[in-house]
C-alpha positions as CSV (number, residue, x, y, z in Angstrom):
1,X,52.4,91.8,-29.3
2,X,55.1,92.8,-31.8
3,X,52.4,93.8,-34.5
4,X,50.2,96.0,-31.8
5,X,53.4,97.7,-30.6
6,X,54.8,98.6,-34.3
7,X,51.2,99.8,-35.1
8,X,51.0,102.0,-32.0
9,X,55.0,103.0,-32.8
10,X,53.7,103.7,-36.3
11,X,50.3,105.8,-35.2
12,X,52.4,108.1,-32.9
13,X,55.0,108.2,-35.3
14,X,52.1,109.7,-37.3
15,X,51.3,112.0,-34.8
16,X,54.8,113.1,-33.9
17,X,55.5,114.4,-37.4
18,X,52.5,116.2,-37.7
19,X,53.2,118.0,-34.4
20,X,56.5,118.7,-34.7
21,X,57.1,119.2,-38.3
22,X,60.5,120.6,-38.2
23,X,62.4,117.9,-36.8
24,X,64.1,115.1,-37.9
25,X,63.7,112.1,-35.0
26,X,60.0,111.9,-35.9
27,X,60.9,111.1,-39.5
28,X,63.4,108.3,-38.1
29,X,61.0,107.1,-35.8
30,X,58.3,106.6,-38.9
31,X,61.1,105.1,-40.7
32,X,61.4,102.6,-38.4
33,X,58.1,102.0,-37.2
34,X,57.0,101.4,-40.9
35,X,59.8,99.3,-42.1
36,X,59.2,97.2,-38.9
37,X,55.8,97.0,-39.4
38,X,56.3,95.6,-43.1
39,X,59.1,93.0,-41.7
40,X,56.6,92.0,-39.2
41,X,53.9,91.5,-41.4
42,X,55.6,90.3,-44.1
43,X,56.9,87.1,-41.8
44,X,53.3,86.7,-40.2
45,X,52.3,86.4,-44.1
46,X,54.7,83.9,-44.8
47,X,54.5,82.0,-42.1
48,X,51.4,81.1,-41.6
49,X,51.4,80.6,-45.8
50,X,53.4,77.4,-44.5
51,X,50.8,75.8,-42.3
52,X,47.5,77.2,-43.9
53,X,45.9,79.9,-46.2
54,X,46.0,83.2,-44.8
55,X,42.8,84.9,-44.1
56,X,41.5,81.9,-45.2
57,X,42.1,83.0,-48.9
58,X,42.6,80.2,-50.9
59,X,42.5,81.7,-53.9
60,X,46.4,83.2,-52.7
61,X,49.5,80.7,-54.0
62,X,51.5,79.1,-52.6
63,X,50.3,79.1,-49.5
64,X,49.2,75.9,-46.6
65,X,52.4,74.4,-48.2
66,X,52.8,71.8,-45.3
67,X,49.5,70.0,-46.0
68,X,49.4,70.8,-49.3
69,X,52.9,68.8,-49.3
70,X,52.0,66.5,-46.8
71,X,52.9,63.0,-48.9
72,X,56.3,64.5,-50.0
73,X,56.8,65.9,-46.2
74,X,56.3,61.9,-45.2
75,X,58.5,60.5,-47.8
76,X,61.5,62.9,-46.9
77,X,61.2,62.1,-43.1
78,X,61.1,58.5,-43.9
79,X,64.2,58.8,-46.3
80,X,66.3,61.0,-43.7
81,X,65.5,58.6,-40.9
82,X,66.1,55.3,-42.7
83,X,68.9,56.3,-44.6
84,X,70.7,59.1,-42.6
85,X,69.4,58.9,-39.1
86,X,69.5,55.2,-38.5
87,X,70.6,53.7,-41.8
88,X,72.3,50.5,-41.4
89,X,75.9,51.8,-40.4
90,X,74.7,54.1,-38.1
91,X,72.7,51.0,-36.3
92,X,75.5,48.9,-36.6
93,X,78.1,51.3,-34.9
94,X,75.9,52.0,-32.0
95,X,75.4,48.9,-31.4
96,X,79.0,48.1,-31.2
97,X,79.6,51.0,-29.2
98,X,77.2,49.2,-25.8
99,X,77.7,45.1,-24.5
100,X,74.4,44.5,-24.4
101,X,74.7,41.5,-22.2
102,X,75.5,43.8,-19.6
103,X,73.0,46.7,-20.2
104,X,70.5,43.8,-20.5
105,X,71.6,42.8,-16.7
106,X,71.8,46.5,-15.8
107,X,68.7,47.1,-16.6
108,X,67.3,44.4,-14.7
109,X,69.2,44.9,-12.2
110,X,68.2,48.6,-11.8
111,X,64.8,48.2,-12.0
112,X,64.8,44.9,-9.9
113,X,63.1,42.7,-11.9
114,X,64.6,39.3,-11.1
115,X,61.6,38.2,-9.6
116,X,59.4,39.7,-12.4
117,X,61.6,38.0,-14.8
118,X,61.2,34.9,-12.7
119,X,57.4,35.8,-13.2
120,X,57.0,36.6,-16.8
121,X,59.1,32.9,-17.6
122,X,56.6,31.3,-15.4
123,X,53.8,33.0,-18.0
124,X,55.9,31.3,-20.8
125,X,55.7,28.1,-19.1
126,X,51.6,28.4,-18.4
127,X,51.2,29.7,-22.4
128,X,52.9,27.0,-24.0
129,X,51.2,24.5,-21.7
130,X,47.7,26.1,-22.9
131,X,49.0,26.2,-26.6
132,X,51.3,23.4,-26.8
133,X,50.3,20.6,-29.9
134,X,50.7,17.9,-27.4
135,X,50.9,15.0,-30.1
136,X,53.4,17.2,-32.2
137,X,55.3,17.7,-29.9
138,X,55.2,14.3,-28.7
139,X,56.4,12.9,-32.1
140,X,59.2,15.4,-31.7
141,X,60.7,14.7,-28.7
142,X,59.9,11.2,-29.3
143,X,62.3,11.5,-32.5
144,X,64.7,13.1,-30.8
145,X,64.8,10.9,-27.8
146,X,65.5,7.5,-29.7
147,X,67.6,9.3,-32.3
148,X,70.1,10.2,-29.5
149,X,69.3,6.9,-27.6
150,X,70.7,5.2,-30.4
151,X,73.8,7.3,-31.4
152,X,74.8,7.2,-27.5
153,X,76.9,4.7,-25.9
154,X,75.2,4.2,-22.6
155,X,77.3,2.3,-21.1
156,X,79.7,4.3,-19.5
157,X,76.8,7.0,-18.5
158,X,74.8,3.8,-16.9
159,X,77.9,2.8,-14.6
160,X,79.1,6.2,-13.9
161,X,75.2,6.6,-12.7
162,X,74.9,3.8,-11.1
163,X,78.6,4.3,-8.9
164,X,77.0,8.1,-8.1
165,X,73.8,6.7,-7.1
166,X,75.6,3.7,-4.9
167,X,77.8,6.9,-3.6
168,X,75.9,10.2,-3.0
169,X,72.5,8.5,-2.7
170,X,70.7,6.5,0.6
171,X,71.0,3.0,-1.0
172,X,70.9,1.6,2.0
173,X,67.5,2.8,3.1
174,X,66.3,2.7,-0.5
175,X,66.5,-1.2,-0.2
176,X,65.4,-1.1,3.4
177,X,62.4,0.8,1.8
178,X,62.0,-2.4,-0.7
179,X,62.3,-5.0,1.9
180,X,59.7,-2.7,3.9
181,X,57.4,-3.1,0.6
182,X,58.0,-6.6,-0.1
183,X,57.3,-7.9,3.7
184,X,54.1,-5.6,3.7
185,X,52.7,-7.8,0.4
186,X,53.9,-11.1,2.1
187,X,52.4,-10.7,4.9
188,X,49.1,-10.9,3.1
189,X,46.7,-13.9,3.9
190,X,46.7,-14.6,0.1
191,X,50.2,-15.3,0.0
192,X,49.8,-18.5,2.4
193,X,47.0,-19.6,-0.3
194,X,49.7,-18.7,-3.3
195,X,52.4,-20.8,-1.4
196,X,50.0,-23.3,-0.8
197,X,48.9,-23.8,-4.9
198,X,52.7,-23.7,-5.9
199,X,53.3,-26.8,-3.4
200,X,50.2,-28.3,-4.9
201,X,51.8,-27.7,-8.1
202,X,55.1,-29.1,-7.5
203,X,53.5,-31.9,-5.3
204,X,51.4,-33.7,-8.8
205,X,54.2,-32.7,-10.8
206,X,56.0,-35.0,-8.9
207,X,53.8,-37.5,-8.5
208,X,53.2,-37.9,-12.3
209,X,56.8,-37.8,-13.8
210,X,59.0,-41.0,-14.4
211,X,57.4,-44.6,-15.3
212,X,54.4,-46.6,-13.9
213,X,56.0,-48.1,-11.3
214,X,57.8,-45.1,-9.9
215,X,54.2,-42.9,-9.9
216,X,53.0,-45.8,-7.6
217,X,56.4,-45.8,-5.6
218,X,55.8,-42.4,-4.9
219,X,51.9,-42.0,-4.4
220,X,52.3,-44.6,-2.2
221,X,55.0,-43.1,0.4
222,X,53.4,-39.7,-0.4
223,X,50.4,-41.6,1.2
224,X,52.2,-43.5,4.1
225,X,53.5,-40.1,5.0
226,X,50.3,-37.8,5.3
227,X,48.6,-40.9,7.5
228,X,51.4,-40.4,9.9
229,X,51.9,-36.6,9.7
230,X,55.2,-37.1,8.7
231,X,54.1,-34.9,5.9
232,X,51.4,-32.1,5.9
233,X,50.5,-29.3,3.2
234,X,49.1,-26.7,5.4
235,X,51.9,-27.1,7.8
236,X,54.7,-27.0,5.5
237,X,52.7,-23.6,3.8
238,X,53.3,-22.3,7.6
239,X,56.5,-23.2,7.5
240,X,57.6,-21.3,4.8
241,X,55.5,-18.7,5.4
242,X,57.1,-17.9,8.6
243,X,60.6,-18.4,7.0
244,X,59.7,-15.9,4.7
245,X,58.9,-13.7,7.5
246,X,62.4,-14.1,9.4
247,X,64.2,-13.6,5.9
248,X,62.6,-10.3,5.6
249,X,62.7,-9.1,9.3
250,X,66.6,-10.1,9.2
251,X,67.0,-8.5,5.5
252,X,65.9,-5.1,7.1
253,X,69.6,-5.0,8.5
254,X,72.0,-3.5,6.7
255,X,74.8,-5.6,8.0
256,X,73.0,-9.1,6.1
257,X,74.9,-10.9,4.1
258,X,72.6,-10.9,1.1
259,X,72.3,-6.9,1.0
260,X,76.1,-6.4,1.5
261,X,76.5,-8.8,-1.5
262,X,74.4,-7.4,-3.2
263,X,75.9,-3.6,-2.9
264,X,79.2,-5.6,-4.0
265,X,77.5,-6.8,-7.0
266,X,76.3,-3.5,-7.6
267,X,79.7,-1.9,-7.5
268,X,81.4,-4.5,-9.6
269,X,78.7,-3.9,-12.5
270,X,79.5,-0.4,-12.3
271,X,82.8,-0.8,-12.8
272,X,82.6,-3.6,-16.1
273,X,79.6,-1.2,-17.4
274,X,82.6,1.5,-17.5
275,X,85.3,-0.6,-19.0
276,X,84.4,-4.1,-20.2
277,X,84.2,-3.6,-24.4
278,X,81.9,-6.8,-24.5
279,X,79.3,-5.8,-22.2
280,X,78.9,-2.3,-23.4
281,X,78.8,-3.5,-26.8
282,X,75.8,-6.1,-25.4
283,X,74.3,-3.2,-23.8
284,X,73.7,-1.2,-27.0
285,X,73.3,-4.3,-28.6
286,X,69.7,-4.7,-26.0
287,X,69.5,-1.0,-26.0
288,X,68.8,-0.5,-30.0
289,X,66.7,-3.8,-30.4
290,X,64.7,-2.3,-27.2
291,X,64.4,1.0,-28.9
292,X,63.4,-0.8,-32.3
293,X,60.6,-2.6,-31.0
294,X,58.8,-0.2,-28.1
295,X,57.1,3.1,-29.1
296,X,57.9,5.8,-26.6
297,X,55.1,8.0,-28.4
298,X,52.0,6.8,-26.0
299,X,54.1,7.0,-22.7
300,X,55.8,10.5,-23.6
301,X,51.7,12.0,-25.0
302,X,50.6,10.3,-21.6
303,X,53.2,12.2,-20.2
304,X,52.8,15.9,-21.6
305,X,49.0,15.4,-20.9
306,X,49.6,14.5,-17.8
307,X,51.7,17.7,-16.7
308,X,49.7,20.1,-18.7
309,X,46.9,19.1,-16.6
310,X,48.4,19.3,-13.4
311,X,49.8,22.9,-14.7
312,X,47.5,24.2,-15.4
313,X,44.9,22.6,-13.5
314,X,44.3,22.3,-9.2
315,X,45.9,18.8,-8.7
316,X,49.2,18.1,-7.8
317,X,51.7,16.5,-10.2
318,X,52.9,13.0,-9.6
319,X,50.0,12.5,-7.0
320,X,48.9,8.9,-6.0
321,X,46.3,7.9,-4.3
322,X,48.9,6.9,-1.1
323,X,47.3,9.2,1.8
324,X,51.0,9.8,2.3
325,X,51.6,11.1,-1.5
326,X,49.9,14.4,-2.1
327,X,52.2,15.8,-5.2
328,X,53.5,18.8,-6.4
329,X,51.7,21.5,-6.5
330,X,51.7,24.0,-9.3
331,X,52.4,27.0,-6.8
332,X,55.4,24.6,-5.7
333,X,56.5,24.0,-9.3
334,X,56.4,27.8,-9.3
335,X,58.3,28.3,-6.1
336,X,61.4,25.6,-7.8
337,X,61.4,27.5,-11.4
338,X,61.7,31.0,-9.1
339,X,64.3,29.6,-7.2
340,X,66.0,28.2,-10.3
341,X,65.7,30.8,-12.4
342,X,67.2,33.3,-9.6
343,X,70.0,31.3,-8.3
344,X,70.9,30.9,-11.9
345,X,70.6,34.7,-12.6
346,X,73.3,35.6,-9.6
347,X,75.7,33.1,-11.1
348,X,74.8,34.1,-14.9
349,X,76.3,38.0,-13.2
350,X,79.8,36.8,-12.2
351,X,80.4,34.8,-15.0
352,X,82.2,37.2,-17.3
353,X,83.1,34.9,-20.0
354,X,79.6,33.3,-20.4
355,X,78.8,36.7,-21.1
356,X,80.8,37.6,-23.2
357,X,80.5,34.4,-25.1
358,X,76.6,35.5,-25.6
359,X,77.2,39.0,-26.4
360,X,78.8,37.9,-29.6
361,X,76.2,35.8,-30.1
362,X,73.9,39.3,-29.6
363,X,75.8,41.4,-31.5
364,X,75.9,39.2,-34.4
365,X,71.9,38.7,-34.6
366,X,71.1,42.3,-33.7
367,X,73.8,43.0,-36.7
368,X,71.1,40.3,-38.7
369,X,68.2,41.5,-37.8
370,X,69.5,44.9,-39.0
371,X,70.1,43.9,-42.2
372,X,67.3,41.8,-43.1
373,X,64.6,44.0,-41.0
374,X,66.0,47.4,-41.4
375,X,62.9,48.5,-44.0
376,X,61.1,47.9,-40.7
377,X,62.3,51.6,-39.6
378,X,60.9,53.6,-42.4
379,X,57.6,51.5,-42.7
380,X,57.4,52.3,-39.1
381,X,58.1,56.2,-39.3
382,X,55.4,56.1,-42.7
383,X,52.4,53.9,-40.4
384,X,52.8,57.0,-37.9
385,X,53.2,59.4,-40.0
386,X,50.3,58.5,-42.1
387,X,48.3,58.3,-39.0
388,X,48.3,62.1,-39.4
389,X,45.9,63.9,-41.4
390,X,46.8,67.2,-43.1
391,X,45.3,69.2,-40.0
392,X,46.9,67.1,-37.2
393,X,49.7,67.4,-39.1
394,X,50.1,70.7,-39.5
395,X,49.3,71.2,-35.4
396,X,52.0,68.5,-34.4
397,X,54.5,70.7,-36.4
398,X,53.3,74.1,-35.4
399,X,53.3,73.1,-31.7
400,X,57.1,71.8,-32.0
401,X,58.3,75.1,-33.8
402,X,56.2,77.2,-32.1
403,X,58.8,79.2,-30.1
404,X,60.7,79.5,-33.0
405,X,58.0,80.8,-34.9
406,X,57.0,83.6,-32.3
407,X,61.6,84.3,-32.4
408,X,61.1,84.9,-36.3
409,X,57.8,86.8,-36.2
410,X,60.1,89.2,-33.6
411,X,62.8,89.1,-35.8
412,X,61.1,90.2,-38.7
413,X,59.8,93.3,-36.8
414,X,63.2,93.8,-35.3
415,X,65.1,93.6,-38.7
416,X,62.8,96.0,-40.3
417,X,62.8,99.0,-37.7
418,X,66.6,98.5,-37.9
419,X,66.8,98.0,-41.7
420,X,64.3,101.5,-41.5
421,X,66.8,103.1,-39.2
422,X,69.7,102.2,-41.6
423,X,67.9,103.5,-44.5
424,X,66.8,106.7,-42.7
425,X,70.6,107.0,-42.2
426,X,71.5,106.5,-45.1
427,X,68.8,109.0,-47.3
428,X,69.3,111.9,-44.7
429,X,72.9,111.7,-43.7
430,X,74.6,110.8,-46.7
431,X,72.3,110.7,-50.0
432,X,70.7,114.1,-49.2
433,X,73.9,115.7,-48.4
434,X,75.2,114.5,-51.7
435,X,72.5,115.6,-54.0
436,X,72.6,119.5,-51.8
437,X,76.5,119.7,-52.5
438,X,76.0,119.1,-56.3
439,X,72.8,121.1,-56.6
440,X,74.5,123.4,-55.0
């Protein structure tokens, strides 16, 4: 628009001083429509010399200097940005300038993403299940188990456990839940036949220990008492039996003797587990040649296998085949890791010094991972950059500038009619003057 206006300013210029050839303002207005139109053309010239050959002339020099330059252009971005935009001090004092802890929980917080955060450690969980070397990992943790087994003193952990258990746990209807158990198995038909064999046992071991004389002496009388009843196999088997029966229905109670002394028993080996010196040293003692002569390995791959099936698989974890035992789920396992992990995220917010406790862990890996990865940034701005061929290039530039190129194309025309004016100013009100008064 600035070139068709100049070249229409210039034409009637033209005109003007050929129709009125005795006044001045038309030679002022040619003055300045010409230098403007130079100025104008002169900064279209040289601009577009920049970002391609004018005319498509390439026979001209220096001119498409941008893709001509193109590797040097690269190699000076990637310079200025790694070593003045974001060289390593710059990084480093920005990043001192923000806690990140908290802009971490900001963010989170303003985009609320607990329970995608919930989700995407949920994905961790499932990927390293599907990825996980079970039998490395096995070995590991297998290592590390009996390695701290062994360094660790469990006595005082086992009767400070066993006092919280007694304490904050139903221990009575845990044992009511044994005796519940153990008078379901006796009251099995095949326990009367199992009664009956261990009095058969104890019956001919009788019989054949001590001399001659005393296995007669006793065969007999064993004989002269089964002829008169006074003693019979099947009905002693009942007898105990049914004994066994009443212990059990009175052992549901917790007020019986045996359970109360054995809750006292209980206590008391809580409380020599903590402080008697010779049984915690017997403990470890058990504990190390245990540890020596079992391999946790098969138990713990069992183990691994076992809950990377039931994760990522349909069937419920720890399910039996009890009609009354159905598992947990993997949506349930789910539910308890979202619950976890956002109950834990409201208290990981209030607790100020935790955070600031990480934060220097933060600041001193990001201040790391800044020196040992900062060549990251410039071999990051050169892959982009090189994405670029000469012609994308030179459009990515020339769309960014291109305001400011129209602004300098105007100010080249702008310039030049005023530059004309100045110099029409200049040749008829002062130089001409000059040259009539000494002519003169």
């Amino acid at each position: 628009m600035s070139l068709l206006l100049l070249a229409l300013l210039f034409i009637a210029s033209l005109y003007c001083l050929y129709a009125y050839p005795g006044y001045g303002w038309p030679h002022l207005l040619l003055y300045v429509s010409e230098a403007g139109l130079v100025g104008a053309l002169a900064d279209l010239f040289a601009i577009t010399a920049l970002f391609r050959h004018p005319l498509g002339l390439k026979l001209l020099p220096h001119t498409a200097i941008i893709p001509k330059n193109r590797d040097k252009l690269v190699d000076g971005v990637v310079v200025m940005v790694e070593e003045q935009l974001l060289s390593k001090p710059v990084l480093k004092e920005k990043v001192q300038q923000y806690h990140l802890v908290n802009l971490a929980v900001s963010m989170v917080e303003r985009g609320g993403s607990q329970k995608l955060l919930a989700e995407q450690i949920w994905s961790l969980v499932l990927a390293f299940a599907k990825q996980a070397n079970i039998q490395g990992l096995a070995v590991k943790l297998d290592e590390q188990l009996r390695s701290s087994l062994q360094a660790a003193d469990l006595s005082p952990y086992a009767g400070r456990g066993l006092r919280w258990l007694l304490d904050h746990t139903q221990f009575q209807n845990l044992l009511t839940q044994l005796v519940d158990l153990a008078a379901e198995r006796l009251a099995h038909e095949g326990v009367k036949q199992q009664i009956k064999e261990l009095l058969s046992k104890e019956k001919e071991q009788m019989l054949n220990t001590g001399g001659t004389f005393s296995k007669w002496l006793k065969k007999s009388l064993l004989e002269i008492a089964e002829s008169s009843n006074a003693f019979n196999l099947d009905e002693a088997v009942g007898v105990l039996y049914d004994d066994l029966q009443r212990f059990m229905a009175d052992l549901r109670s917790p007020e019986h003797e045996l359970r109360k002394l054995t809750t006292e028993m209980l206590y008391k080996l809580a409380s020599e587990l903590e402080n008697r010196e010779e049984l915690s040293d017997t403990l470890n003692t058990w504990k190390n040649e245990l540890l020596d002569k079992i391999s946790l390995l098969p138990s713990l791959t069992a183990l691994l296998t076992h809950m990377r099936e039931r994760l990522l698989g349909e069937q419920p974890l720890l399910a039996t085949e009890s009609a009354g035992n159905r598992g947990i789920s993997p949506h349930q396992i789910k539910e308890f890791i979202t619950r976890f992990v956002l109950g834990y995220w409201e208290w990981f917010k209030e607790d100020r010094e935790l955070k600031d406790w990480l934060e220097g862990y933060v600041q001193q890996f990001v201040r790391n991972m800044i020196d040992t990865e900062h060549a990251l940034v410039g071999q990051i701005v050169r892959t982009t950059l090189n994405d670029f061929t000469e012609e994308r290039l030179t459009e990515f530039i020339e769309s960014k500038v291109d305001t400011d190129l129209q602004r300098i194309r105007l100010n080249g025309a702008l310039v030049g009619a005023a530059l004309g004016a100045a110099f029409y100013v200049l040749l008829n009100g002062i130089y001409r003057p000059l040259l009539d008064w000494f002519g003169g």
